[in-house]
Structures are given as C-alpha cells and as structure tokens.
N, C-alpha and C positions, 0 to 999 in steps of 0.2 A: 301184082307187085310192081312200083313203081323203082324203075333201074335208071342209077346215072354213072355215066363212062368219066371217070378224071385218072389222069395220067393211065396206068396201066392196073387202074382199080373199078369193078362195077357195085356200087353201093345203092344199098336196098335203102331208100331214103323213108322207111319208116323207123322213127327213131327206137334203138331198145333202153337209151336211157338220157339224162335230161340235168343238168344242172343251170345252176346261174347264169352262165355265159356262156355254155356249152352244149353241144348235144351228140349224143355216141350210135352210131350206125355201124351196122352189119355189109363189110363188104367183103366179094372175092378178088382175090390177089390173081390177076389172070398170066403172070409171069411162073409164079408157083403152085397154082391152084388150088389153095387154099385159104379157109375163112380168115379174116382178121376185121378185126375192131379200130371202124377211126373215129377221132374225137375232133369236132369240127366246133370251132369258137371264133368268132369278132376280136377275141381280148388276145391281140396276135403275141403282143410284150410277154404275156403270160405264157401264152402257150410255146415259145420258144424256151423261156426258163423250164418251162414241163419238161420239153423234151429233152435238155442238157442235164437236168437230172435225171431221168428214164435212160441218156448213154448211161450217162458215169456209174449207175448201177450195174447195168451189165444183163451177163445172165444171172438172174438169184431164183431158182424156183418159186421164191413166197410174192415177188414182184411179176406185171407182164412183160413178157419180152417189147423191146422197140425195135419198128424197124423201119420206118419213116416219116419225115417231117417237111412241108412243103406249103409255099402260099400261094392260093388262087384267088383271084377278084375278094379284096381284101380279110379273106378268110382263113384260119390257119388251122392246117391240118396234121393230126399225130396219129400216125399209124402202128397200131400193136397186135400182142400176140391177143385172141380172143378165147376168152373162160366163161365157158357156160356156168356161171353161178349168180347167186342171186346176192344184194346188200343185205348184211347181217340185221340191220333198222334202217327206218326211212328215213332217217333225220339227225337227232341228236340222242343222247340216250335217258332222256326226256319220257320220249316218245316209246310205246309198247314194242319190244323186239319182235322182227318179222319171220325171222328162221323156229321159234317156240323155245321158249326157257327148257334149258340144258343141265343135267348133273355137274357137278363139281369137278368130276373127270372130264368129261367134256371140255368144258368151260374149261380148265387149267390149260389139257391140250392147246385148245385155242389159243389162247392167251400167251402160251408156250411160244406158240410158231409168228404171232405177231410180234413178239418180242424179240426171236431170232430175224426177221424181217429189220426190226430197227436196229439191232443191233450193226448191221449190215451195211443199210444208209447212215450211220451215225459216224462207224469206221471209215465212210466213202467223205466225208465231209458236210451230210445233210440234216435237219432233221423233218419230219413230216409237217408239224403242226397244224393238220386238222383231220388228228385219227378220230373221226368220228365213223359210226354204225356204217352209214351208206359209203363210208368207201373202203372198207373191207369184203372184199366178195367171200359168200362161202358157196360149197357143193359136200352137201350132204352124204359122203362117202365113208369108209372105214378102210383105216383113217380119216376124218375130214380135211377136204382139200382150201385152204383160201391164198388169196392174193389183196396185196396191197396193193389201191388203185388212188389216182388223182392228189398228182404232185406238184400244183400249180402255187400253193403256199409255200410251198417248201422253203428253210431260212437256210441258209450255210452257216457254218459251224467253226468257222474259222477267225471268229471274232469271239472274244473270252466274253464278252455282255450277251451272246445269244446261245451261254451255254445252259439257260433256262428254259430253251424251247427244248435241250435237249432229255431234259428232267419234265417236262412238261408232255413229252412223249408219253415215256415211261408212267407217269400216273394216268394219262390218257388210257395207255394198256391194263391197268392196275384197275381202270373204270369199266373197261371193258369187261375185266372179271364179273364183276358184281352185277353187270348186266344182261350175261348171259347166265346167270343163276336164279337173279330176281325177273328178268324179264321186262327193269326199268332201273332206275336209278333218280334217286331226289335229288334236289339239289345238296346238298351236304351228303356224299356219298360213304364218310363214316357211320351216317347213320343206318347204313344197310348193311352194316359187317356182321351186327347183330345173329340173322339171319344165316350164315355163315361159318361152319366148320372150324373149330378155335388154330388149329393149324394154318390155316388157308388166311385166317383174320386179321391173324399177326407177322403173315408171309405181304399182305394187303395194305395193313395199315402204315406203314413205311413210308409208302409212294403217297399218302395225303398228311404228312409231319406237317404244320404250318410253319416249319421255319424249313426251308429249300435246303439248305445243306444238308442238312437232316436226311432227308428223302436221298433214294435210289438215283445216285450219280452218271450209273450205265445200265444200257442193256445188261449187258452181260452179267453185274452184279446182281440183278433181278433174276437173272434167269437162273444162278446159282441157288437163289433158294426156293423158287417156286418148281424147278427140274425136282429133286427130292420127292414132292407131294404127289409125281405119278407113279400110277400107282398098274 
C-alpha cells in the first residue's frame, strides 16, 4: 500500500474513485483516528465553491460530512466524512444501473430520501445540478442507506433566473425513479412511465410537464405526493 503523509492525514494513494478533474482517496485522520474520504483536484476555483457548499450544508445525514479544505502544490483538497457505498450507475441514466433494478418500493424509498436531501440544499440556498447516478452513493442496507455526493456544479439559488436548476433537480429525481425500476431510462423518460404502476406514473409524470411551471416547484411539494405511495 502506497502511504503519503499531508498535513495530519496518511492517504492511501490508490484511488477509490475518479472523475473529471478529480480523484477521491482513502485516508487516516491521524488526529482523530479515523477513515475519511479526500477529494484531491487541479480545478482549485471549483473545489473551493465544493467546499462552501459542503459548510453551508452542515450536518444532514443524506449529505457527507465536511471537515477540511486545504491547498498544497497547486492542488486542492476537500476532506469528508467517508461512506462505504457504491454509485447508484456509472454514468448517466443512459447507461445500465449498477446496484440491479429495484421494486417500486424501493425505488420510491430512494427517490424519497434524495428528495429529502434536496429539499435541504434547496432551503440552504443551492441547487445540485448534476444529480446524475454516479454521484448518489447507495449501501444496500434495510433501510437503504445513500448520500448525496459532488457538489462542484452546484448553482445558488438566489437569483429568480436560476430557479430552473431548482425544478431541474426535482425531475432529475423524478428520473431517478424510473431508473431504478427500469434499470435504464431513454432519452424521453415519459416514455418509460408506461412500464410503471398508474399511481407512481401520475405521481412521475409532473416533474417532465414541458411547460416548467407546470412541473414540481419544490422538493417538498414532490415529496407530498410521492410520501403517500409507501407503502
């Protein structure tokens, strides 16, 4: 195992995961002794915005904790709480889901707790804008456990013109459904409602209205009606 000592952290510099302009390593916190997850990137602008959203969140269970941010030899580092689970898909929801197509209970639950997750950062002043598959962690527990991860797009919310990323969540999550039920989703994701429980379709079909007002305004009004359907 190859170890490197920065600040008061030994990180295992085999990476356990890998984006764009990033890459996320397993280290020990040798203050507290304890694992955590840093996310080491070149895109230093970026990862400072990560990290002022990851404060302003806070503690939220469905998010990781933060708890350090720091730059060494042009590199920036964000240090969190680390969650053994794996991304929901590798990619976009394109792409075959990697956890294995879910009931409808399931999937609701899911869908349930990412939706509580944005409602969260939405009330903080953010919204995600790129809830895709790989940056939802799950862990396959009963209940299933996930976390919302990689908040480097993230837009503020505090300008009335980018209250469309905040609706732009919400069907994000609304896609997420029909993906972990279908195990894929097309590109026209009405056309997979088909498939789909006539409750759950017309609980679904909302968040893709083509006219945006139309569509689910908040978490929270989402969660009003998709909460009902567990069962």
């Amino acid at each position: 195992m190859d170890i490197k000592k920065i600040k008061n952290y030994d990180i295992d510099l085999n990476p356990v995961g890998k984006g764009n302009y990033s890459e996320v390593f397993l280290a020990k916190d040798l203050n507290q002794q304890s694992t955590v997850a840093i996310k080491v990137s070149s895109c230093i602008d970026m990862s400072k915005y990560e990290a002022t959203v990851m404060k302003n969140y806070g503690s939220h269970p469905l998010f990781p904790k933060f708890y350090d941010f720091f730059i060494i030899e042009d590199k920036a580092y964000i240090v969190m709480e680390y969650f053994p689970g794996k991304g929901i898909g590798h990619w976009n929801y394109h792409s075959t889901i990697d956890i294995g197509r879910k009931n409808e209970q399931e999937a609701i639950s899911i869908t349930l707790k990412v939706l509580q997750g944005l409602e969260h950062l939405h009330q903080i002043g953010f919204a995600h804008h790129d809830l895709l598959p790989k940056n939802i962690l799950f862990r396959d527990e009963i209940p299933a456990k996930i976390k919302i991860i990689d908040f480097g797009l993230a837009k503020e919310l505090n300008y009335e013109k980018n209250h469309k990323y905040k609706v732009g969540d919400i069907s994000a999550a609304a896609t997420l459904c029909i993906y972990l039920i279908n195990g894929v989703v097309s590109k026209i994701p009405l056309d997979d409602l088909k498939t789909i429980s006539s409750d759950l379709r017309e609980v679904l079909s909302k968040a893709f209205e083509p006219n945006l007002g139309k569509r689910y305004q908040s978490a929270t009004e989402f969660i009003k009606v998709i909460q009902p359907l567990v069962h």
